[in-house]
C-alpha positions in Angstrom: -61.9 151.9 20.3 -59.4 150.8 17.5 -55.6 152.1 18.6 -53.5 149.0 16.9 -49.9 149.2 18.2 -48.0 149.4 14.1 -44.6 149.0 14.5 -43.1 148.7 11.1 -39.8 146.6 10.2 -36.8 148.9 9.3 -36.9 148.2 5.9 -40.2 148.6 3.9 -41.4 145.5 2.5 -41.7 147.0 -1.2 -38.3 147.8 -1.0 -36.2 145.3 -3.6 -32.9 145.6 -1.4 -34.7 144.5 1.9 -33.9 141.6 3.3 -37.7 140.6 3.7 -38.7 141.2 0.0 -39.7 137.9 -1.3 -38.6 135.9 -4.1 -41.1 135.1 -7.1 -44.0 133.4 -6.4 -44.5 129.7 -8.1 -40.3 129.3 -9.0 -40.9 126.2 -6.7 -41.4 122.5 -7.7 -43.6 121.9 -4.6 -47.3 122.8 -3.9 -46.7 126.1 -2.2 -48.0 126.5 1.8 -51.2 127.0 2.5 -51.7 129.2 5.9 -51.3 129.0 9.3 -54.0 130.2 11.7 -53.6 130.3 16.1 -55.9 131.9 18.0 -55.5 132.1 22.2 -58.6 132.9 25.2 -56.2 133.0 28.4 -57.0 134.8 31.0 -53.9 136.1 32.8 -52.0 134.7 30.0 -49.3 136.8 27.8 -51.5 135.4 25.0 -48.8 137.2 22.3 -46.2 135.1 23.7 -48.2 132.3 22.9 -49.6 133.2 19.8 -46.0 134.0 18.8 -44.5 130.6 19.3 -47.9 128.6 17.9 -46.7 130.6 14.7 -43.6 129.6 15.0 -44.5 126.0 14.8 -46.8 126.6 11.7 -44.3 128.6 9.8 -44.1 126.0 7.4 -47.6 126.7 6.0 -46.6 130.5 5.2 -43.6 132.3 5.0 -44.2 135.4 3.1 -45.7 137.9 6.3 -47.0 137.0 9.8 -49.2 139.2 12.2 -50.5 139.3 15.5 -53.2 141.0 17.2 -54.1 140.5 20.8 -57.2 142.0 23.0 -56.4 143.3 26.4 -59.1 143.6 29.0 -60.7 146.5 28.3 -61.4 145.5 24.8 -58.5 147.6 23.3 -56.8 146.1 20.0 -52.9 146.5 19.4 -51.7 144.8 15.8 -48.5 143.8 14.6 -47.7 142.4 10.9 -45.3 142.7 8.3 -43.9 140.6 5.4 -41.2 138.0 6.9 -40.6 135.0 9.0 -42.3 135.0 11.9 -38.7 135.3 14.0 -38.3 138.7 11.8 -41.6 140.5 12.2 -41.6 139.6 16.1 -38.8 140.3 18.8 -39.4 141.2 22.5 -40.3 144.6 22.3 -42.8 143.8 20.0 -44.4 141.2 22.0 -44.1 143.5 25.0 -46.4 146.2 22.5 -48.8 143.5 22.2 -50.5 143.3 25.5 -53.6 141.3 26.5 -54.9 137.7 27.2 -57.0 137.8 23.7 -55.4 137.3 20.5 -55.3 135.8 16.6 -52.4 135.4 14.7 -51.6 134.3 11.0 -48.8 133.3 8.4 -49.3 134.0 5.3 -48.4 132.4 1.7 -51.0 134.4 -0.8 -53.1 132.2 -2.9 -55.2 135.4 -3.3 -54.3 139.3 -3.4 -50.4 140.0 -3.9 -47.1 139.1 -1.4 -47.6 142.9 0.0 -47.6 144.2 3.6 -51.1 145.6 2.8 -52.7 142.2 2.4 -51.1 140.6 5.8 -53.4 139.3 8.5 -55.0 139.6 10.5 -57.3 141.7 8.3 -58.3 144.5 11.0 -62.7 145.7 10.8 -64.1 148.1 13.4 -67.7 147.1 14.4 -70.5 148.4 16.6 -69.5 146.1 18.9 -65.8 146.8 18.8 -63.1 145.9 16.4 -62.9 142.4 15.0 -59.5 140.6 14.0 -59.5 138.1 11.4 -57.1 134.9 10.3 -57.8 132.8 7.1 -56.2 129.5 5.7 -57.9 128.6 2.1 -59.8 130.4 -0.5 -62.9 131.6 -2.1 -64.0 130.8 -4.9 -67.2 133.7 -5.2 -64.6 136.7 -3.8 -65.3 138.9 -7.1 -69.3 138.5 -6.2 -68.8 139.2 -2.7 -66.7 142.1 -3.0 -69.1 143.8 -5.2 -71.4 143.4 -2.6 -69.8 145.1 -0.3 -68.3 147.5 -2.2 -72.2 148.8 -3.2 -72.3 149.2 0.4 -69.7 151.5 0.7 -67.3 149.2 2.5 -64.0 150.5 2.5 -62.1 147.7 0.9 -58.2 148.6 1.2 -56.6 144.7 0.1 -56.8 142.3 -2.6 -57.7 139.5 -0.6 -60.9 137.2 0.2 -60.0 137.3 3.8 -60.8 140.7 3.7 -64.0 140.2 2.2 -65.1 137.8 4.8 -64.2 139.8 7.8 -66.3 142.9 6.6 -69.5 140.5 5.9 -69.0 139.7 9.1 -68.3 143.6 10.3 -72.2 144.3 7.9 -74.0 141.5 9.5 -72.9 143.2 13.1 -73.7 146.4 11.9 -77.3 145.3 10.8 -77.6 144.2 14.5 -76.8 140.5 14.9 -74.3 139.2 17.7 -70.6 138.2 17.1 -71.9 134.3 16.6 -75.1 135.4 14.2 -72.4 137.8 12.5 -70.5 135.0 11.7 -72.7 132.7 10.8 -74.5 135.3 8.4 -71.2 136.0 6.4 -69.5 132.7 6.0 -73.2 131.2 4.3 -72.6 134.1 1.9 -68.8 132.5 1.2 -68.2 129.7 -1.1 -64.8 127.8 -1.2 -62.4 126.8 1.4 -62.1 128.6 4.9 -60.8 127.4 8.5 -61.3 130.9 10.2 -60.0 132.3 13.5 -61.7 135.4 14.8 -60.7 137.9 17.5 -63.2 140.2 19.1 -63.1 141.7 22.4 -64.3 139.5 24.5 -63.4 135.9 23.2 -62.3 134.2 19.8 -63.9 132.0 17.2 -63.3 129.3 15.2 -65.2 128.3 12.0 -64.9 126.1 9.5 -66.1 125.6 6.0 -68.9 122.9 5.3 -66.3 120.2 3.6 -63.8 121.2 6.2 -60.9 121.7 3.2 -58.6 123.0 5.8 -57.9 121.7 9.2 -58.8 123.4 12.6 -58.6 122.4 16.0 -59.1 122.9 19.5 -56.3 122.9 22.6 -56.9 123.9 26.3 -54.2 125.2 28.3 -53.5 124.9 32.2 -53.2 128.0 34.3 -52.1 127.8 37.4 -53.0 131.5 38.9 -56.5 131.2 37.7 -57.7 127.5 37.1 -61.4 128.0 37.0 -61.2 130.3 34.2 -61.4 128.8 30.9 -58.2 129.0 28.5 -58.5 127.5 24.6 -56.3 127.6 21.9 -57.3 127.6 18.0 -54.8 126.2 15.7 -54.2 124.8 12.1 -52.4 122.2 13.0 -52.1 120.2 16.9 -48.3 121.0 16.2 -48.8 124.3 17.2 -51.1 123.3 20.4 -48.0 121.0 21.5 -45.2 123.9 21.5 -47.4 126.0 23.6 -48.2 123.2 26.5 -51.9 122.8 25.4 -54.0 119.9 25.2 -55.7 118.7 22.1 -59.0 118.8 22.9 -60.9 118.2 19.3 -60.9 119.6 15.7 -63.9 121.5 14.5 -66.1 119.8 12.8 -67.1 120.8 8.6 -69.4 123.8 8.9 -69.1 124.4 12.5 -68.8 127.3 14.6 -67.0 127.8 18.5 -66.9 130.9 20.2 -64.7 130.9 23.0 -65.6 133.8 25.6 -65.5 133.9 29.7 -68.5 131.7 29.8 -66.6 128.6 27.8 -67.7 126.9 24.7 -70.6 127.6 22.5 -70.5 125.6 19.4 -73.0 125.0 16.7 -72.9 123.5 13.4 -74.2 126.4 10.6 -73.9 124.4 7.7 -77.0 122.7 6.0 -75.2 119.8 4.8 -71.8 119.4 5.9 -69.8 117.3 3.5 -66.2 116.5 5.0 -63.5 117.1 2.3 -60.3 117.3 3.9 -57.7 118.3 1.3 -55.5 115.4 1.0 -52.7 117.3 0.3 -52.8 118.1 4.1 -51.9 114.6 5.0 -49.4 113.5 2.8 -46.9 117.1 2.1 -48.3 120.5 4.0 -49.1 119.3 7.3 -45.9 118.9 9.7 -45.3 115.2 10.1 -45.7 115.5 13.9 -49.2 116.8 13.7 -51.7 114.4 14.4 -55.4 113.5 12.5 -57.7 111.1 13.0 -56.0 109.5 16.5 -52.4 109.2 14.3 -49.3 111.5 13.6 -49.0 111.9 10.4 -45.8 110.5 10.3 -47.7 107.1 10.1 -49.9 108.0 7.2 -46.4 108.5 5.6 -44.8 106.0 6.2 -48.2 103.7 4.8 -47.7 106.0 1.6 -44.2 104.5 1.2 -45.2 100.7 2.2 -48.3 100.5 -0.4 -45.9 102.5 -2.7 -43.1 99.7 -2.5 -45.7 97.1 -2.9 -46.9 98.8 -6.5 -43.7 99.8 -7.8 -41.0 97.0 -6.6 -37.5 97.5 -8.2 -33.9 95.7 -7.9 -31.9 98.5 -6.5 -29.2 98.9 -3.7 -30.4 101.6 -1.4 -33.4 103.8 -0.7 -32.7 107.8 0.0 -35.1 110.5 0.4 -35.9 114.0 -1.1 -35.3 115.2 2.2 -37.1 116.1 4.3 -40.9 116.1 3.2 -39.9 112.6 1.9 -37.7 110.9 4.3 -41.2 109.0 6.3 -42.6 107.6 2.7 -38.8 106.4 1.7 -38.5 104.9 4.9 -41.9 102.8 4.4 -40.8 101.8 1.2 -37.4 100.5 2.5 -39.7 98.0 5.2 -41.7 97.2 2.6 -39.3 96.2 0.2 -35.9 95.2 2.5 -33.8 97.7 0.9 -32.1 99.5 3.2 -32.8 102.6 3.6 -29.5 105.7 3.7 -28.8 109.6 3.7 -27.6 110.2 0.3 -29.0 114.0 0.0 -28.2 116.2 3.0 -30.2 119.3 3.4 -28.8 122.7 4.5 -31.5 123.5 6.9 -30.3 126.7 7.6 -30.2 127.9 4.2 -34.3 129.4 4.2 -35.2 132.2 2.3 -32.4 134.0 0.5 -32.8 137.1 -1.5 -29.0 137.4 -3.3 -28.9 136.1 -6.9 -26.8 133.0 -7.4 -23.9 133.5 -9.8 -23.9 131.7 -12.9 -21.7 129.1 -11.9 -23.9 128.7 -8.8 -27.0 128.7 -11.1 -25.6 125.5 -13.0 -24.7 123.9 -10.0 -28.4 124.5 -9.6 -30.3 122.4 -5.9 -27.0 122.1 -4.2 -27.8 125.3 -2.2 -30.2 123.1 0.1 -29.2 119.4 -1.1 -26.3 118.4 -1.4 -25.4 114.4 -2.2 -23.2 112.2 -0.6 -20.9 110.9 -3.1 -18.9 108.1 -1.0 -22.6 107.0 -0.1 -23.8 107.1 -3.5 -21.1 105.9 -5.8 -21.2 103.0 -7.9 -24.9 102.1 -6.2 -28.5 101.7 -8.2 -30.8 104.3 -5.8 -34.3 104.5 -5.3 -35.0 107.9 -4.2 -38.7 108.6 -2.8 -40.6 112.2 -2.8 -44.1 112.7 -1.9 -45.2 115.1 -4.8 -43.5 116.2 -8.5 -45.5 119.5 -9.9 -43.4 121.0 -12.0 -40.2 118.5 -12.3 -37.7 121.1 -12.6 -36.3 120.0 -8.9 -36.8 116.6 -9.6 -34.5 117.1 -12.7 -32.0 119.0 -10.7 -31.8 116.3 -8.1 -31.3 113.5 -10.3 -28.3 114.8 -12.2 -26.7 115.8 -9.4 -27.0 112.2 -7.8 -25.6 110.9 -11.5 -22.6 113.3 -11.0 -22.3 111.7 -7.3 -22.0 108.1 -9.4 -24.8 106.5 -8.7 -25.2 104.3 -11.7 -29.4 103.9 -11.6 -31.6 106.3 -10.6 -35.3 105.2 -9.9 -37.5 107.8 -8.4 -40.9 106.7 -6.3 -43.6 109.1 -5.7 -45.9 108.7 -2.8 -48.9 110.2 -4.3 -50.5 110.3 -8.2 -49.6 112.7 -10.0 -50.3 116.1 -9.9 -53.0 117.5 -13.2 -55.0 120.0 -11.9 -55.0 123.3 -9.9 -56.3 124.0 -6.3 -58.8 126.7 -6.2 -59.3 125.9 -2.3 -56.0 127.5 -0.8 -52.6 125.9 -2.4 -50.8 127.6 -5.3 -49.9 125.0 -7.7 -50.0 127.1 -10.5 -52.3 127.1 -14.0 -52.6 123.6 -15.5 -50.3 124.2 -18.1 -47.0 124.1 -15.5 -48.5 120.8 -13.6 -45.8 118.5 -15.9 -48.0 116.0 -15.4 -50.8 117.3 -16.9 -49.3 117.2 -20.1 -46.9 114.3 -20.3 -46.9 110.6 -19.5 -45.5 109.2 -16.5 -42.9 107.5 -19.3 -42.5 111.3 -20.5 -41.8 112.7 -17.1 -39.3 110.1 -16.4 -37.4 111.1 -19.4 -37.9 114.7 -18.6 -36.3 113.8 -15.3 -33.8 111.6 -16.4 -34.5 108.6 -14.0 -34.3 105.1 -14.9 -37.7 104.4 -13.9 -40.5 106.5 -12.3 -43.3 105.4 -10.5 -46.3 107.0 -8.6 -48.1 105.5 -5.8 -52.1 105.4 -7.6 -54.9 107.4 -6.4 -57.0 104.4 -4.2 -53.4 103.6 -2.7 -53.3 107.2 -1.4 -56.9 106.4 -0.4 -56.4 103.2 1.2 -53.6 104.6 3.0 -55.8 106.8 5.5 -57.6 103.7 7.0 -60.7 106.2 6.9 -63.5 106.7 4.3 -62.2 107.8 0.8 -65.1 109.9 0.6 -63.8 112.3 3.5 -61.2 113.4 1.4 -60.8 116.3 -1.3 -58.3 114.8 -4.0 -59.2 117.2 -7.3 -55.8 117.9 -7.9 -55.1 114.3 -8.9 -58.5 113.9 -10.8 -60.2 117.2 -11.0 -63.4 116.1 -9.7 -63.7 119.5 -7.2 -66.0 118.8 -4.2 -67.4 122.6 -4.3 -68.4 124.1 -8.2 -65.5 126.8 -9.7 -67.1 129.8 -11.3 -66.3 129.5 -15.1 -64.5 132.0 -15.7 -62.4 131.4 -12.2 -61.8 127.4 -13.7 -60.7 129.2 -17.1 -58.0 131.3 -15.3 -56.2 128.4 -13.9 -57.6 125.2 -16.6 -56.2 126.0 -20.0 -55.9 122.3 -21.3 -59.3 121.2 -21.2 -62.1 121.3 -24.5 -64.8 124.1 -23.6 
């Protein structure tokens, strides 16, 4: 039954002189990606071709490998994945080896198990009823329990990963005789922590979501033409993703729900107990692409509220507002309304620069963010700047930036954050590192700013972040600012991340 179609880059991933081995994990000053999951049910549809380019549109929430496997008619899996950008793992040919109407795809950033080819999704599980295909965006935090489950079962666990814990409770609970659906249902109230799911099976996809609904998922239906009567859905993080394909957002899926997706439509059911929505905050204001939209809004909009209340809580005399482009530029914006200071391009940002695997030189290495940002010096000279970001976790960027804008002559430097800052870890999905590298969990804001080097610094506060939704505070997961986590960390998990705080 299982016959995946492998076809490996030329270059292994493990190799250091490929041009797809990756750089060292956490040498960012951002929250790193979460993942990006796309599932397609399209009859008569080149469903790779779709999956390919709904993966393209959520690269930004993994770049380290990407994978797709797709169903064709008679049940048959064919798999592609390897470590890369979703425009190097796939060409063509590939595509053209992935045949089918059926199919799940994923990009990866690892929050759990290592950046190696072995660990890329979708995880792969061969089941009575055929082989399964798995995609995962967030985290577990009851893995270590879980795997020795399964491991006293004999399953033969080949990854470090929780994804590939979940797919074989689901792979057990088929085995002991429950449907796709039951299966489902059976492993993920075994799984504590953070998981928007997309799975593959021969005849149809689901969907699931954890019962806080940490990570987003959502619905699309596509039009077809040659075969209208037939249903065709699409599963995605993100409605970003729905849009570049031509589908229509149809709804998310709701905390602790379940949709499978088969010829006979949509069956959906809500598995939870007590769903609890907790939507990672995190989502709205930095991972999620700004043309997404939640709640009836792009997300642009929430951002630019960030930067309005943000203006309103931190005015200051200066001549211009510029952004840390270009996860900023909405927030600056907002705070240039809000305060009538106009808003200019005083960083611009080589988009085309991406990953790159060749070691600076020295000279390059002092020279240090200019790579991706470089400032506009007849812009800047002589003025006082505000310059607005949406997040500072480490501050080495933030340092970087502000001297070079100093060396561009700007005479004050006052940087604006549109959200509080960052002083505890995620466990649910986002690598931001053990508490002791958050810079803010171990220096005042006055600190930072001398850190830095900015005139002033400012963070928007945490019920301005809240306010800024328009919705419920309470739907919201925020325990990176306060460290009140909505779903209890194992001890010895919270001890491996939270070194600063009195046992």
């Amino acid at each position: 039954m299982f016959s995946p179609a492998f076809v490996p880059m030329a270059q292994p991933a493990s190799d250091p002189t490929s041009p797809l081995s990756l750089p060292e994990k956490g040498s960012g000053d951002k929250p790193e990606e979460a993942c990006g999951v796309f599932g397609v049910f399209a009859p008569g549809m080149e469903a790779s071709k779709l999956t390919y380019f709904g993966l393209y549109a959520l690269q930004h929430r993994g770049q380290e490998s990407a994978g797709i496997a797709t169903y064709t008619d008679q049940g048959q899996l064919h798999l592609h994945k390897n470590m890369g950008l979703v425009s190097q793992v796939f060409n063509e040919q590939v595509l053209q080896n992935l045949p089918g109407s059926i199919a799940v795809g994923h990009t990866r950033y690892s929050t759990t198990g290592s950046s190696r080819v072995v660990n890329a999704q979708p995880v792969i599980v061969d089941t009575p009823l055929g082989t399964l295909s798995l995609a995962h965006n967030g985290n577990l935090v009851n893995t270590l329990k879980l795997r020795e489950t399964l491991l006293a079962k004999n399953c033969p666990l080949e990854t470090t990963t929780d994804s590939e814990v979940i797919a074989y409770a689901i792979g057990e609970a088929v085995k002991a005789g429950k449907d796709w659906m039951e299966g489902a249902i059976a492993a993920c109230q075994q799984c504590e922590g953070a998981f928007s799911l997309v799975v593959g099976t021969p005849t149809g996809i689901m969907g699931i979501r954890d019962p806080h609904g940490i990570r987003p998922l959502v619905i699309g239906t596509l039009e077809n033409e040659d075969n209208p009567d037939a249903p065709h859905y699409v599963l995605a993080s993100e409605t970003c993703a729905l849009d570049i394909v031509g589908a229509t957002y149809l709804r998310e899926i709701d905390p602790g729900e379940i949709v499978h997706i088969t010829a006979e439509g949509i069956t959906a059911r809500t598995w939870a107990t007590d769903p609890e929505r907790k939507l990672c905050i995190f989502e709205l204001i930095y991972f999620a692409r700004p043309d997404s939209h939640m709640k009836g809004e792009s997300l642009y909009s929430y951002r630019l509220r960030l930067g309005q209340y943000l203006a309103q809580e931190s005015p200051v005399e200066a001549d211009m507002v510029i952004a840390v482009p270009d996860s900023g530029v909405p927030a600056a914006i907002g705070y240039s309304q809000a305060s009538d200071i106009p808003y200019a391009e005083g960083l611009i940002k080589n988009r085309y620069v991406g990953r790159t695997f060749i070691q600076p030189t020295q000279a390059m290495r002092e020279i240090g963010i200019r790579m991706k940002l470089n400032p506009l010096r007849d812009v800047l000279a002589g003025k006082r700047i505000v310059i607005v970001d949406d997040s500072i976790v480490r501050g080495t960027t933030s340092y970087k930036i502000v001297r070079a804008l100093r060396e561009a002559g700007a005479t004050e430097v006052h940087m604006r954050v549109s959200s509080p800052p960052v002083t505890h870890p995620c466990f649910y999905g986002i690598d931001t590192d053990d508490q002791a590298q958050l810079i803010a969990a171990t220096n005042s804001t006055a600190e930072i700013a001398q850190k830095i080097g900015v005139d002033s610094l400012h963070y928007l506060s945490w019920q301005g972040m809240l306010a800024a939704t328009h919705r419920d505070p309470e739907n919201y997961c925020s325990a990176c600012f306060t460290g009140d986590y909505p779903i209890a960390i194992p001890e010895p998990l919270k001890r491996s991340k939270i070194m600063l705080e009195k046992a």
